[in-house]
NUMIKOL-847253 format. One record per atom (N, C-alpha, C): residue number from 1; residue in one letter; atom name; z, x, y. Coordinates in nm, 3 decimals. Layout:
BEGIN
  zalum  zavex  milo       up     east    north
    NUM      a    CA        Z        X        Y
...
END
This chain:
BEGIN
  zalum  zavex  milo       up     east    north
      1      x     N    0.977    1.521   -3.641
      1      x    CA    0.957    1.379   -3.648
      1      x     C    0.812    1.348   -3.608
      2      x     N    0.716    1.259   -3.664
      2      x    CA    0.607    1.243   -3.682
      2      x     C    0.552    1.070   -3.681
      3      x     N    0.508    1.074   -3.621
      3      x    CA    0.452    0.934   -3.619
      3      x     C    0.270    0.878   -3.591
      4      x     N    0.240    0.827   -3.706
      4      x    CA    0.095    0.807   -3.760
      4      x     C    0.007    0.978   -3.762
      5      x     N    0.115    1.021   -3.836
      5      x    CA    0.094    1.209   -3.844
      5      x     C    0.049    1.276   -3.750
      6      x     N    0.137    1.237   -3.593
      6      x    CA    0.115    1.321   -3.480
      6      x     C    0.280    1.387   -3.445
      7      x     N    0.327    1.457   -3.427
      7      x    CA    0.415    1.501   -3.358
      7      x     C    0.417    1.455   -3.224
      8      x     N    0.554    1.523   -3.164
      8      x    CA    0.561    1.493   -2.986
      8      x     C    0.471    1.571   -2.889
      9      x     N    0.416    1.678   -2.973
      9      x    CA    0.319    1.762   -2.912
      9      x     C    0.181    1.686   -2.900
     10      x     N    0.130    1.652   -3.008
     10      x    CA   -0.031    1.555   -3.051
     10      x     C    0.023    1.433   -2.944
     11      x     N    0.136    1.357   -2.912
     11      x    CA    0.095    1.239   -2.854
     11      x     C    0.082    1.294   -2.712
     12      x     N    0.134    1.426   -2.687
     12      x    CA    0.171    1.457   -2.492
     12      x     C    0.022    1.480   -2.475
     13      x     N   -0.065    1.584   -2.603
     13      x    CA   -0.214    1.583   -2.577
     13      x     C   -0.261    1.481   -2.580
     14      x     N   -0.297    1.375   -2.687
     14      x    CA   -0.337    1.242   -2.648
     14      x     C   -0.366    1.200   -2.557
     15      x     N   -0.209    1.184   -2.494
     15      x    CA   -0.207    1.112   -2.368
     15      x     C   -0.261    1.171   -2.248
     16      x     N   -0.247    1.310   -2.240
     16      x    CA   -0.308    1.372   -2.155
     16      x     C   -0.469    1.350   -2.168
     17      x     N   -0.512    1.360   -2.264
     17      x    CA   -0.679    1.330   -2.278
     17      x     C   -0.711    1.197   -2.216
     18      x     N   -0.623    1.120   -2.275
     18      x    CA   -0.696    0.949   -2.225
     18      x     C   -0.667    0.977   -2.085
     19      x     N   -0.579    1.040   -2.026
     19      x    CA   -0.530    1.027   -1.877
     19      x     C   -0.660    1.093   -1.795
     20      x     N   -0.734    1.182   -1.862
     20      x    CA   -0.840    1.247   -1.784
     20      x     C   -0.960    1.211   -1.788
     21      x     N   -0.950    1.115   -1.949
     21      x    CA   -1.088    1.085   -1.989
     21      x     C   -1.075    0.950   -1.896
     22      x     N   -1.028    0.868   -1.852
     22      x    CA   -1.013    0.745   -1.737
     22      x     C   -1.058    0.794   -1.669
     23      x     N   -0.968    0.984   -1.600
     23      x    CA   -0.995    0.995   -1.470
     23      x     C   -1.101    0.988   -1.417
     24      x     N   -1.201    1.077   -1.531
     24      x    CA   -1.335    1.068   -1.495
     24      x     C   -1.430    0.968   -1.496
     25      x     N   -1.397    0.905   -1.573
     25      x    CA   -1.469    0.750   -1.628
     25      x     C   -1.495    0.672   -1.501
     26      x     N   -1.328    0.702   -1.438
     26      x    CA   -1.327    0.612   -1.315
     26      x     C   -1.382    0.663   -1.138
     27      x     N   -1.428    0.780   -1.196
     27      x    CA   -1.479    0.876   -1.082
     27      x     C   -1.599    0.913   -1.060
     28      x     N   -1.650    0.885   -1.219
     28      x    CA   -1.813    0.943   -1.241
     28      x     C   -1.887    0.880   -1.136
     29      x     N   -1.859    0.784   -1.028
     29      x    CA   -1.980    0.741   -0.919
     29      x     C   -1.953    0.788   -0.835
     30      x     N   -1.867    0.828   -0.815
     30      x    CA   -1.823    0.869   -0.671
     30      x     C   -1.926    0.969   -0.621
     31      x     N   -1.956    0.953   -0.499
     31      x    CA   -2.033    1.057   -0.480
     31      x     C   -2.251    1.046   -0.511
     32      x     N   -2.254    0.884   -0.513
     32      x    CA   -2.395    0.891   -0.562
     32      x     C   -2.462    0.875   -0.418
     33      x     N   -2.410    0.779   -0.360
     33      x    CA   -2.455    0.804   -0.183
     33      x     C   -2.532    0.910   -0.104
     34      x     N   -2.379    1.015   -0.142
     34      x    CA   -2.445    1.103   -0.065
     34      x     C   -2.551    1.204   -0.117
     35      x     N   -2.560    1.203   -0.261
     35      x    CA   -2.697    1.237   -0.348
     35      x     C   -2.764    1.181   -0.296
     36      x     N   -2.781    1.088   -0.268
     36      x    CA   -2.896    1.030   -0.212
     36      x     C   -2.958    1.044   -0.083
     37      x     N   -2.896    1.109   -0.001
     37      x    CA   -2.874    1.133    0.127
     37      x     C   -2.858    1.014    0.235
     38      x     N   -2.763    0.929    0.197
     38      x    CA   -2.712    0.843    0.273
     38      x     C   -2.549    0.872    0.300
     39      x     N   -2.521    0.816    0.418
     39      x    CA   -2.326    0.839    0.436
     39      x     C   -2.257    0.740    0.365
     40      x     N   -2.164    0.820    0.325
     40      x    CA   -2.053    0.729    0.261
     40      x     C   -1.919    0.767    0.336
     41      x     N   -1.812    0.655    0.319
     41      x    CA   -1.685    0.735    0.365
     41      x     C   -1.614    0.783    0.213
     42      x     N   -1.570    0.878    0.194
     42      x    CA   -1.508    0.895    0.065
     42      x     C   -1.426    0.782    0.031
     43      x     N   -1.426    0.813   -0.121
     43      x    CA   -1.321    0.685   -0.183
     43      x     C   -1.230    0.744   -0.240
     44      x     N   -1.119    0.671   -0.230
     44      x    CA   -1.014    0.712   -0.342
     44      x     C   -1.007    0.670   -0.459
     45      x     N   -0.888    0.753   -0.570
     45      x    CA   -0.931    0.690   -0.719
     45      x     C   -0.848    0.555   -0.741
     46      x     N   -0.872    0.464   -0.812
     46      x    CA   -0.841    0.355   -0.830
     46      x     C   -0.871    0.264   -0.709
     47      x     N   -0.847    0.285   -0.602
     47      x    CA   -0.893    0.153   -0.504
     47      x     C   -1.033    0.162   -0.437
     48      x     N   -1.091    0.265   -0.427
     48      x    CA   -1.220    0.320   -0.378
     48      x     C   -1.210    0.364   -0.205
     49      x     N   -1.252    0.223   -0.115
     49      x    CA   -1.211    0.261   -0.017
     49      x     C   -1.142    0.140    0.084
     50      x     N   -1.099    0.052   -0.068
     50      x    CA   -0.966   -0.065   -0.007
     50      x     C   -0.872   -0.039   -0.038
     51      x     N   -0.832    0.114   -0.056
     51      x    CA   -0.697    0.110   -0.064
     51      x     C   -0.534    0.070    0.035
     52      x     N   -0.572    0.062    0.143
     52      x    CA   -0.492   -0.011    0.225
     52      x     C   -0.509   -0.179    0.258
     53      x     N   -0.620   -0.204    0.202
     53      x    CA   -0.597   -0.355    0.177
     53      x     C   -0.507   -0.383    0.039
     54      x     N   -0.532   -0.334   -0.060
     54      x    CA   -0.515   -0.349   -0.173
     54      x     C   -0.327   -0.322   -0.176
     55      x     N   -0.289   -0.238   -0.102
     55      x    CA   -0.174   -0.211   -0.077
     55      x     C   -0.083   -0.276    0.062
     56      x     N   -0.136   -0.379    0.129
     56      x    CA   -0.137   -0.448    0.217
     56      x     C   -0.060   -0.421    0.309
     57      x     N   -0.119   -0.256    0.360
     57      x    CA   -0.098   -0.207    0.505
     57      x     C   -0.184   -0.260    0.602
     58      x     N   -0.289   -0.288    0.596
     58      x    CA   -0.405   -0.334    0.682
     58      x     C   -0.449   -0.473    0.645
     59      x     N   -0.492   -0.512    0.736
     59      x    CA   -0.591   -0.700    0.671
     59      x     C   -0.732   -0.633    0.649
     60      x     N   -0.731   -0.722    0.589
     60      x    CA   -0.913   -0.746    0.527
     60      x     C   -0.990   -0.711    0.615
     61      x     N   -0.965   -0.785    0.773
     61      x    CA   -1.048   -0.817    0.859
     61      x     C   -1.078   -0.687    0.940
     62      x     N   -0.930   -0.639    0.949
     62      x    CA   -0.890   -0.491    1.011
     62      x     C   -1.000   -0.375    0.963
     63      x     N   -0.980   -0.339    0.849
     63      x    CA   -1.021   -0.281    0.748
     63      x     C   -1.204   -0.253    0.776
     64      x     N   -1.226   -0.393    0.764
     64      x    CA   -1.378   -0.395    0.736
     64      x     C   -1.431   -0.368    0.863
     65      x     N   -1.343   -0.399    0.970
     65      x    CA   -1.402   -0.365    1.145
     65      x     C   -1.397   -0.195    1.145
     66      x     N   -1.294   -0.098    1.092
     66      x    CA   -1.246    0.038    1.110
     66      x     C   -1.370    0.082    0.977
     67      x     N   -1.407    0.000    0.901
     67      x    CA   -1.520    0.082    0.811
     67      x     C   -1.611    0.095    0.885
     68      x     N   -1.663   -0.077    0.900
     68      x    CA   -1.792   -0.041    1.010
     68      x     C   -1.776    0.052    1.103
     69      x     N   -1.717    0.088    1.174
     69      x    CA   -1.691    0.180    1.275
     69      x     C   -1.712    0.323    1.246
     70      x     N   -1.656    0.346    1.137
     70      x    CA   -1.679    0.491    1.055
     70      x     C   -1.829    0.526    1.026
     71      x     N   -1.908    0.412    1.005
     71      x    CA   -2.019    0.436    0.942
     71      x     C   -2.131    0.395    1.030
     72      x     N   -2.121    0.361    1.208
     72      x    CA   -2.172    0.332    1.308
     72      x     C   -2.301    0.416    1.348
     73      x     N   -2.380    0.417    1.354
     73      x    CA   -2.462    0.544    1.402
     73      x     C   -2.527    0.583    1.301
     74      x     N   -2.520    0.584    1.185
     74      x    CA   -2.520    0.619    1.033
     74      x     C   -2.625    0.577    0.942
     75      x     N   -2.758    0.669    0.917
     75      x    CA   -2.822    0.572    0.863
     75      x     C   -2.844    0.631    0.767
END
């Protein structure tokens, strides 16, 4: 069975491609900071490094006091 002349095989690759070609799309910055030789705290993919705001374990306010803190001393 075939659909727009791909099989179930062509769409699992497909999908797998777009799934990686995002991944990277969405990753390609990560990491310019510390090229540069400045600190960063790592980010995660999709939220960067609000992911516990964004998922509303932490407040905003919380958050941005425990970043600063991470990055204290830090130049």
């Amino acid at each position: 069975m075939s659909f727009l002349g791909l099989d179930v095989g062509g769409w699992v690759l497909l999908l797998l491609g777009l799934c990686l070609a995002a991944y990277f799309y969405l990753t390609r910055n990560y990491g310019v900071w510390e090229k540069k030789g400045l600190f960063s705290v790592p980010p995660t993919v999709f939220f960067g490094n609000n992911g516990p705001v964004f998922t509303g374990k932490v407040h905003m306010n919380d958050h941005s006091v425990d970043y600063y803190k991470k990055v204290d001393g830090h130049k």
